[in-house]
Each structure stands twice: as C-alpha cells, then as structure tokens.
matplotlib code that plots the C-alpha trace (Angstrom):
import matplotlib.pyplot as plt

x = [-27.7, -26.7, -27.5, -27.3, -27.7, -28.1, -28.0, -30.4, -30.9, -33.5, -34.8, -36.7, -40.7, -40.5, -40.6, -44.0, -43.9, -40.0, -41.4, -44.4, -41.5, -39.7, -42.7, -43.3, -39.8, -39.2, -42.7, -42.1, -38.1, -36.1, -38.6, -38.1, -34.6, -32.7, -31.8, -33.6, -35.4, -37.0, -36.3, -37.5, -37.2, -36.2, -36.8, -34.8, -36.3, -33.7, -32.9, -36.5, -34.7, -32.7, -33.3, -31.3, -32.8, -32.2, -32.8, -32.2, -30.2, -29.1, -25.5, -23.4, -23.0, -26.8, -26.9, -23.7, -23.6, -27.2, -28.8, -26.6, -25.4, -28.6, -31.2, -33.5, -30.7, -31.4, -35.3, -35.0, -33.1, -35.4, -37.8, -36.1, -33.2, -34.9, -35.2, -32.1, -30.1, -26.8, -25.1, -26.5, -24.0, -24.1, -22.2, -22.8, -23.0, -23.5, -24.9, -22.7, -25.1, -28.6, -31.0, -33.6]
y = [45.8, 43.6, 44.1, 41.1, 41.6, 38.8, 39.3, 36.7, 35.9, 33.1, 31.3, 33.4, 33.7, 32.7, 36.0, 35.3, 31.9, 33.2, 35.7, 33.5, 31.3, 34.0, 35.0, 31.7, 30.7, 33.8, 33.6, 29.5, 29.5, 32.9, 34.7, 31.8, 32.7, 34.1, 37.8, 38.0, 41.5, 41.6, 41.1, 43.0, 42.0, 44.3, 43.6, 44.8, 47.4, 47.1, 43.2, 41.4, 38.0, 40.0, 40.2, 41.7, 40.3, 42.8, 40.6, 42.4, 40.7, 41.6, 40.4, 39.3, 35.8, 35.1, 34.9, 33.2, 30.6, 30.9, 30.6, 29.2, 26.6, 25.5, 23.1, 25.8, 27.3, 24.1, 24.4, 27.8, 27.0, 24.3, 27.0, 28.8, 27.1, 26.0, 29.1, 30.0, 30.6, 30.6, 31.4, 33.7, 36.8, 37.5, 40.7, 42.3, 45.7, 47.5, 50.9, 54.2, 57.0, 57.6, 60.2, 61.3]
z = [98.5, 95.5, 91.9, 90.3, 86.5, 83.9, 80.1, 78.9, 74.6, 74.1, 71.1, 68.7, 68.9, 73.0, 74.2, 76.3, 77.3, 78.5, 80.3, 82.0, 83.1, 84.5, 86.9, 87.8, 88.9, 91.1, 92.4, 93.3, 93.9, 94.1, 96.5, 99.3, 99.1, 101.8, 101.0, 98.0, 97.7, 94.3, 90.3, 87.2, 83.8, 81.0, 77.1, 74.6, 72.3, 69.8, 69.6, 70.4, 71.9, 74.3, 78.1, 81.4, 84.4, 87.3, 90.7, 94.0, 97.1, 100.4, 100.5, 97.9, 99.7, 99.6, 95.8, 95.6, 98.3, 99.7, 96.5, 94.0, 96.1, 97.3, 95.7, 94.9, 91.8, 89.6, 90.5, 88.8, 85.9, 85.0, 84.5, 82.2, 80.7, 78.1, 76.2, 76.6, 73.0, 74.6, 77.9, 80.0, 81.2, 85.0, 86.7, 90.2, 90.8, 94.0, 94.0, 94.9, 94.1, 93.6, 92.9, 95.3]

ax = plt.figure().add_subplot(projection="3d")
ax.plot(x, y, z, "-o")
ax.set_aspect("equal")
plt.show()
C-alpha cells in the first residue's frame, strides 16, 4: 500500500467550503479510481489554513499513471484548486512497521 500525503494551505476563512469540496471530489472522482483505497483529511491545530490530505493506493503506479494521467486528475482539481493559497506539497510513503 501507498501513502500518498499532500500538504495543502488554502485561502483564509475557506476551511468548510474546502473541506465540502474535498468530500465531494473523492466521493465523485478519486473513489472510481483504480487502486484507490481511502483518504482522510487532517486540519492543522496550530495554523488554521493548513491541511495534509492522507489518500490510500494500492500501487504506486495507480496514483501516478492511473490517476494522474487520466481525465479524472483535472476533474478533481477543479474541485479544489480554487482554494488553494499556493502549491500543494505531495510525498509518498510506504509503510515498514505498525502497531497491532
């Protein structure tokens, strides 16, 4: 499994109409995807325009070719691109260890 993790700051005051658009693009695009497993979005305590999206793939390849270089990526940024205050960060992880 893939972690895909995406540091997100959007425009001030948008917090709930950013995260409405969140639901509604992974409920509409992302969850059609192949591979995809599930998401979670985290708010910042600290810094209240501050965001990691944590979305949940099968294989590296089907977030980077399968869904990135599909149609469906640009369906889903037009749901939230527009709160965006900058660039959003994206890393990968894959998990080595867990707790029971």
């Amino acid at each position: 499994m893939i972690h895909e993790l995406t540091s997100i700051q959007i425009q001030p005051g948008k917090q709930k109409e950013f995260e409405a658009a969140v639901a509604q693009g992974v409920e509409s695009v992302i969850r059609h995807s192949k591979g995809y497993i599930r998401y979670n979005l985290n708010h910042s305590l600290a810094k209240p325009e501050h965001y990691l999206l944590h979305i949940e793939w099968e294989t590296l390849e089907n977030h980077m070719v399968d869904f990135r270089e599909s149609p469906a990526f640009p369906k889903w940024r037009g749901f939230i691109s527009e709160f965006f205050a900058e660039a959003p960060s994206t890393e990968h992880f894959e998990t080595v260890t867990t707790s029971a």
